[in-house]
N, CA, C and O atoms as a Tripos MOL2 file, in Angstrom:
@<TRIPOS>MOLECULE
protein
  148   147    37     0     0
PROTEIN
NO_CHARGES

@<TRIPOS>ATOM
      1 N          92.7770  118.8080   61.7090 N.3       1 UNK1
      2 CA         92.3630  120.1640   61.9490 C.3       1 UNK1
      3 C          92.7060  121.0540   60.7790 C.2       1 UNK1
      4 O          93.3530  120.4880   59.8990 O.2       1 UNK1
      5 N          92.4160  122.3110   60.5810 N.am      2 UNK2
      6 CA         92.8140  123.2280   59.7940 C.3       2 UNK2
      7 C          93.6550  124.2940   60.4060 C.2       2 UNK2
      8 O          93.8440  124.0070   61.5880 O.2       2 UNK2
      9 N          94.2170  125.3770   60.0810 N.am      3 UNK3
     10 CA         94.6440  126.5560   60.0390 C.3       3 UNK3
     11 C          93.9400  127.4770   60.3540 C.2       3 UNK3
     12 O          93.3740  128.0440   59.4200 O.2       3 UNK3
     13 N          93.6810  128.0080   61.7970 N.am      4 UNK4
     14 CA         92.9520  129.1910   61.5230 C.3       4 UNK4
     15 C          93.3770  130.4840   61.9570 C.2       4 UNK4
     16 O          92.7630  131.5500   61.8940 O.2       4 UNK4
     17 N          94.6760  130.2030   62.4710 N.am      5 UNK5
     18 CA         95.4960  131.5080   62.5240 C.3       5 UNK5
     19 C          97.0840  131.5520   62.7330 C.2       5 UNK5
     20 O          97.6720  130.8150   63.5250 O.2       5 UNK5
     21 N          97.7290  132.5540   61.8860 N.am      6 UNK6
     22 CA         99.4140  132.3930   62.3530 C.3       6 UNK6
     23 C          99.5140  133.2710   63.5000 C.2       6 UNK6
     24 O          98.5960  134.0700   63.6920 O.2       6 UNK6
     25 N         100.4880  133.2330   64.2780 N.am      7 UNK7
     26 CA        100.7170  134.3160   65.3520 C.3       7 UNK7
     27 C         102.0900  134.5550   64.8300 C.2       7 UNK7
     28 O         102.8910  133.6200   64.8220 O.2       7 UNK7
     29 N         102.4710  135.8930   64.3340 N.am      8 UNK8
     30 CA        103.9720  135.9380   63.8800 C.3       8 UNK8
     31 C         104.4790  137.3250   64.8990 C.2       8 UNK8
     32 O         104.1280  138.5050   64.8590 O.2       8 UNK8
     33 N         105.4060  136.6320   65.7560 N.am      9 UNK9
     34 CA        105.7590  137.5690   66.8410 C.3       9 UNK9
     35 C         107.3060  138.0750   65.9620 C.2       9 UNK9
     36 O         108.0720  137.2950   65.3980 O.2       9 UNK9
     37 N         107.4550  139.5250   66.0510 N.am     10 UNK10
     38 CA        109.1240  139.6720   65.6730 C.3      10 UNK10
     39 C         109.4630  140.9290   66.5650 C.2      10 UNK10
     40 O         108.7150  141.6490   67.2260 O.2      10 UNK10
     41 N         111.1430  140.9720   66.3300 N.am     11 UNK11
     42 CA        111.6580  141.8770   67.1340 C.3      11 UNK11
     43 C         112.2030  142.3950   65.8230 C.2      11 UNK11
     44 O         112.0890  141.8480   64.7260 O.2      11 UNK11
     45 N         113.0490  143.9770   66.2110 N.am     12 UNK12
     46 CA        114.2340  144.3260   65.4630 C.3      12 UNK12
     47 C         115.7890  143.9550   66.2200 C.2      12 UNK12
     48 O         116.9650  144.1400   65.9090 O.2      12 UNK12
     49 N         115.2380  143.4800   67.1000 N.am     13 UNK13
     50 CA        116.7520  142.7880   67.7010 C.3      13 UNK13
     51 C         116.9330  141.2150   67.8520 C.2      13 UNK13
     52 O         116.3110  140.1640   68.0020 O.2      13 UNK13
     53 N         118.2310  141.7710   67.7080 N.am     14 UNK14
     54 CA        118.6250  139.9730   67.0670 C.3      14 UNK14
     55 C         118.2480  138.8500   68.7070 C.2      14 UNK14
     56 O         118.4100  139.3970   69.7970 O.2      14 UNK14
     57 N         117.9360  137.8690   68.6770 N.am     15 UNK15
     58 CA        117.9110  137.0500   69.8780 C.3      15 UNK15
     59 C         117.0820  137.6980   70.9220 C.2      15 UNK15
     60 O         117.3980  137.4120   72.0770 O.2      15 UNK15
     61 N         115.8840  138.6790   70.7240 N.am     16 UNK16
     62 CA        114.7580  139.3090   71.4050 C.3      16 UNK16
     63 C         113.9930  138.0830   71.8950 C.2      16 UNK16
     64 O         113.0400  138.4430   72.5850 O.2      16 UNK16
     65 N         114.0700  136.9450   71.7920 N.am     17 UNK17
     66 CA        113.1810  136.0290   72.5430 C.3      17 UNK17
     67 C         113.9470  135.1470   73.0990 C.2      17 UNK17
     68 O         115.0540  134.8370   72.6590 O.2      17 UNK17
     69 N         113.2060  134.4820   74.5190 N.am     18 UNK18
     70 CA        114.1130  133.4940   74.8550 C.3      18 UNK18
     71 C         113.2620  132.1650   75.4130 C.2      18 UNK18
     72 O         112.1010  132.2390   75.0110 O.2      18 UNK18
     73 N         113.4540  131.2080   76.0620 N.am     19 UNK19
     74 CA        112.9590  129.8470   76.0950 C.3      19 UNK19
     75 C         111.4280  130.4450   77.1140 C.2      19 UNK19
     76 O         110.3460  130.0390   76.6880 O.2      19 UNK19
     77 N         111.4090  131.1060   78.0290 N.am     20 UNK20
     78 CA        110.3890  131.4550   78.8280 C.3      20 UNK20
     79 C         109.1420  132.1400   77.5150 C.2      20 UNK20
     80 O         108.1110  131.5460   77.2010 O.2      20 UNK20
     81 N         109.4790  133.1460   77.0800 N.am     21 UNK21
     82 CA        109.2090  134.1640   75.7470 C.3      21 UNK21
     83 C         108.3780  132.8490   74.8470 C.2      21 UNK21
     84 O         107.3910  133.1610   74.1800 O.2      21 UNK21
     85 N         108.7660  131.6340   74.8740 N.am     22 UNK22
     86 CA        108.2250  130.8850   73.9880 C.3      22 UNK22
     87 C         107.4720  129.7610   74.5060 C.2      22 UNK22
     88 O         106.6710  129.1010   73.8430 O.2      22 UNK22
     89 N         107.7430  129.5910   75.6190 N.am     23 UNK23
     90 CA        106.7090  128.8800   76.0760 C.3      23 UNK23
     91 C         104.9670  129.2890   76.8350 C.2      23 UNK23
     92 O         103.8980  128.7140   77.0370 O.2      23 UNK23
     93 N         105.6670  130.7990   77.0650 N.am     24 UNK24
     94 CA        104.4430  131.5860   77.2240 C.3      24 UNK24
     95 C         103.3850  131.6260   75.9800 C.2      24 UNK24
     96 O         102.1590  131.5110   75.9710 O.2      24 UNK24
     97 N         104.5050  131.8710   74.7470 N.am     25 UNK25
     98 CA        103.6090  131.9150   73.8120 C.3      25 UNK25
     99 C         102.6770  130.5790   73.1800 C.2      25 UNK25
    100 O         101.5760  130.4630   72.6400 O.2      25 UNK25
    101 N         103.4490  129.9440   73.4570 N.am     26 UNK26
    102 CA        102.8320  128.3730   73.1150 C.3      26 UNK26
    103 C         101.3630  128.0640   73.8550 C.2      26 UNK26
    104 O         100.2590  127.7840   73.3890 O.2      26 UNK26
    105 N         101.9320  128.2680   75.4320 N.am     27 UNK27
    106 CA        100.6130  128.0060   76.2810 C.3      27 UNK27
    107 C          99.7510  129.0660   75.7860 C.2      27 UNK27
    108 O          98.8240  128.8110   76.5540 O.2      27 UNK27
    109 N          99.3960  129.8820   75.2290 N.am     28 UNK28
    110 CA         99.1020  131.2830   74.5200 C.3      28 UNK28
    111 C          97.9600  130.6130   73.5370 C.2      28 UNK28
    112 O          96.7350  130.6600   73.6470 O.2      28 UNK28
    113 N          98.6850  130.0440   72.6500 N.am     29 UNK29
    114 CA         98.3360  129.5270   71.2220 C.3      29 UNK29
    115 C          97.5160  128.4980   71.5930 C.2      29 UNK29
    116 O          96.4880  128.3930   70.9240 O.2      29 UNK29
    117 N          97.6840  127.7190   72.4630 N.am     30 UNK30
    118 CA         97.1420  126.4620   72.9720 C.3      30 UNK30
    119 C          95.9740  126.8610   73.7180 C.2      30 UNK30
    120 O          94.8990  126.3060   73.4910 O.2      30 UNK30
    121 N          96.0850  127.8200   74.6340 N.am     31 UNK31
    122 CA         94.4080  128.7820   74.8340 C.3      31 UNK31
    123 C          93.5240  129.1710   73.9080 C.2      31 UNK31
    124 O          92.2960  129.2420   73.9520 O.2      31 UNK31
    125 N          94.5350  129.4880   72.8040 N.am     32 UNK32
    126 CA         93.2040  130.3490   71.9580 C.3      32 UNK32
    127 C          93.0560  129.3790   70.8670 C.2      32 UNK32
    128 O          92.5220  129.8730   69.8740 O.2      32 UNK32
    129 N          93.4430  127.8760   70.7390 N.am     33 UNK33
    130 CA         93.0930  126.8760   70.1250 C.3      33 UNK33
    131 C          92.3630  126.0500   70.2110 C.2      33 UNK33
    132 O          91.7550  125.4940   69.2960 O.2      33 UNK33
    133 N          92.2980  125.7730   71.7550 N.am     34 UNK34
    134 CA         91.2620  125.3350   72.6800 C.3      34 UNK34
    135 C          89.6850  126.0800   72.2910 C.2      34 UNK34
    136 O          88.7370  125.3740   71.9470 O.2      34 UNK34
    137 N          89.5760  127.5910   72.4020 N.am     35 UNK35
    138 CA         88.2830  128.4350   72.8760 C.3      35 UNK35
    139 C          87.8330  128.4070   71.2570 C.2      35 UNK35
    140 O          86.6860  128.8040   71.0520 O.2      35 UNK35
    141 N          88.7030  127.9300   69.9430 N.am     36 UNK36
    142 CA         88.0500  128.3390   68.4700 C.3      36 UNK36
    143 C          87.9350  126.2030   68.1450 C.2      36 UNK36
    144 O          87.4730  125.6280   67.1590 O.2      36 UNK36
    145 N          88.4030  125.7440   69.1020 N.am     37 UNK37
    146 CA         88.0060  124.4400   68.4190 C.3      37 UNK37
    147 C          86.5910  123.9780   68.1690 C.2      37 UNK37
    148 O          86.3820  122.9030   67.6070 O.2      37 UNK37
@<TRIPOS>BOND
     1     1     2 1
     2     2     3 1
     3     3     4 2
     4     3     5 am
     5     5     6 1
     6     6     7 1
     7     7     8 2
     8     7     9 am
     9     9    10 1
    10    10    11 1
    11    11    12 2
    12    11    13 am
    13    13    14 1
    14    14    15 1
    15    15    16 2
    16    15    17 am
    17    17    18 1
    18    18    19 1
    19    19    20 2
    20    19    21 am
    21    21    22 1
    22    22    23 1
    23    23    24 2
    24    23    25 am
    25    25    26 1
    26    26    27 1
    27    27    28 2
    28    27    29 am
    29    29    30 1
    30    30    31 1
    31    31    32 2
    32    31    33 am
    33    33    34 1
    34    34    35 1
    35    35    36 2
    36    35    37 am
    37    37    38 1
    38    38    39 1
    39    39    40 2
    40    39    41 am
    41    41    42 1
    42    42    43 1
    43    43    44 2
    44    43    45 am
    45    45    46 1
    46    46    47 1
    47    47    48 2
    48    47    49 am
    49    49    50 1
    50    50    51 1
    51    51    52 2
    52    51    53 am
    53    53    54 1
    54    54    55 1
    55    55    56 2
    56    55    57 am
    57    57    58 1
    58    58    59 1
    59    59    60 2
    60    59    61 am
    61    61    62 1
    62    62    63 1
    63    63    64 2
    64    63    65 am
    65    65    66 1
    66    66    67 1
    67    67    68 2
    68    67    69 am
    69    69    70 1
    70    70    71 1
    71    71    72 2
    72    71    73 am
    73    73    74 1
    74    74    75 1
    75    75    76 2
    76    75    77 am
    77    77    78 1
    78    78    79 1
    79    79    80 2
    80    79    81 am
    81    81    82 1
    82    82    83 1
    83    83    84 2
    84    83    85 am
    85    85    86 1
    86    86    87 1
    87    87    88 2
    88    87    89 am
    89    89    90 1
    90    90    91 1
    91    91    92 2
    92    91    93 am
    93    93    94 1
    94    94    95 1
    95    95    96 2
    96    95    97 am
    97    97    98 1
    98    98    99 1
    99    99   100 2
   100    99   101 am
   101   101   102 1
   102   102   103 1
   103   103   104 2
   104   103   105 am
   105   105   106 1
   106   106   107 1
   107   107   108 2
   108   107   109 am
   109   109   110 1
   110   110   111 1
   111   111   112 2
   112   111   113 am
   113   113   114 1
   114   114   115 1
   115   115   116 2
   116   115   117 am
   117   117   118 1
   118   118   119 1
   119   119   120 2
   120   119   121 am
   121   121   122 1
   122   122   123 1
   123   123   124 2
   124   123   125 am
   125   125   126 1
   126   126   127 1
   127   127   128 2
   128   127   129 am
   129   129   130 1
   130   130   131 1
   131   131   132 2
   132   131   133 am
   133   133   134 1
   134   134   135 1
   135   135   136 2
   136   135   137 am
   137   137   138 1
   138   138   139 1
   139   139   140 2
   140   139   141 am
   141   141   142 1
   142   142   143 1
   143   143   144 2
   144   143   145 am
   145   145   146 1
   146   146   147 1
   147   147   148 2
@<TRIPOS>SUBSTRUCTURE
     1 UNK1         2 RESIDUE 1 A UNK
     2 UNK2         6 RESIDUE 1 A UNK
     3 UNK3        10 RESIDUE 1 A UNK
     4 UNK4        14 RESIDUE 1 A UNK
     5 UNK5        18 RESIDUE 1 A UNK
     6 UNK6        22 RESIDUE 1 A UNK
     7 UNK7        26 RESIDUE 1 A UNK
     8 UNK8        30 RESIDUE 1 A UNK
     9 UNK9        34 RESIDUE 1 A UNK
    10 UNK10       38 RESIDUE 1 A UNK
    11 UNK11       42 RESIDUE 1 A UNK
    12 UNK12       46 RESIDUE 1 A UNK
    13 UNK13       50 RESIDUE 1 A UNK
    14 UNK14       54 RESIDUE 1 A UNK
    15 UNK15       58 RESIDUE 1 A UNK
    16 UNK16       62 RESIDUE 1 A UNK
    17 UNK17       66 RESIDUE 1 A UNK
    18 UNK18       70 RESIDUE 1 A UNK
    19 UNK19       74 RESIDUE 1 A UNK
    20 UNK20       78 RESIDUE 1 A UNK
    21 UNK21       82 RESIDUE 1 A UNK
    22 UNK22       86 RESIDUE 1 A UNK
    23 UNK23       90 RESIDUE 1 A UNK
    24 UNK24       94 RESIDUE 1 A UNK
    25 UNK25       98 RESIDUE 1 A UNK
    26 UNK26      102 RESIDUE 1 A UNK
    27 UNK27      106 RESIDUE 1 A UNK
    28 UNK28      110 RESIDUE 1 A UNK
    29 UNK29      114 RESIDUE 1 A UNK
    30 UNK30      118 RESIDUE 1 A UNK
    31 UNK31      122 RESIDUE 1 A UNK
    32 UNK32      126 RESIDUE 1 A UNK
    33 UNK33      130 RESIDUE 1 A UNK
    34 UNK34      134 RESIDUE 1 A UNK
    35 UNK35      138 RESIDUE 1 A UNK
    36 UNK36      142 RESIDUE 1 A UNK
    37 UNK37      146 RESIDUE 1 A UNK
């Protein structure tokens, strides 16, 4: 496959994400990887 997008999530606080926070985002990424394949 190629690259067709970064998703760069940030906070200004330290430890702003946590294991839920990232798996949401994953299943996230994995939707919108699916709909551009």
């Amino acid at each position: 496959g190629r690259l067709l997008a970064v998703l760069d999530v940030d906070s200004d606080r330290l430890a702003a994400f946590d294991e839920t926070d990232q798996e949401h985002l994953e299943a996230l990424c994995q939707t919108l990887g699916k709909q551009f394949a």
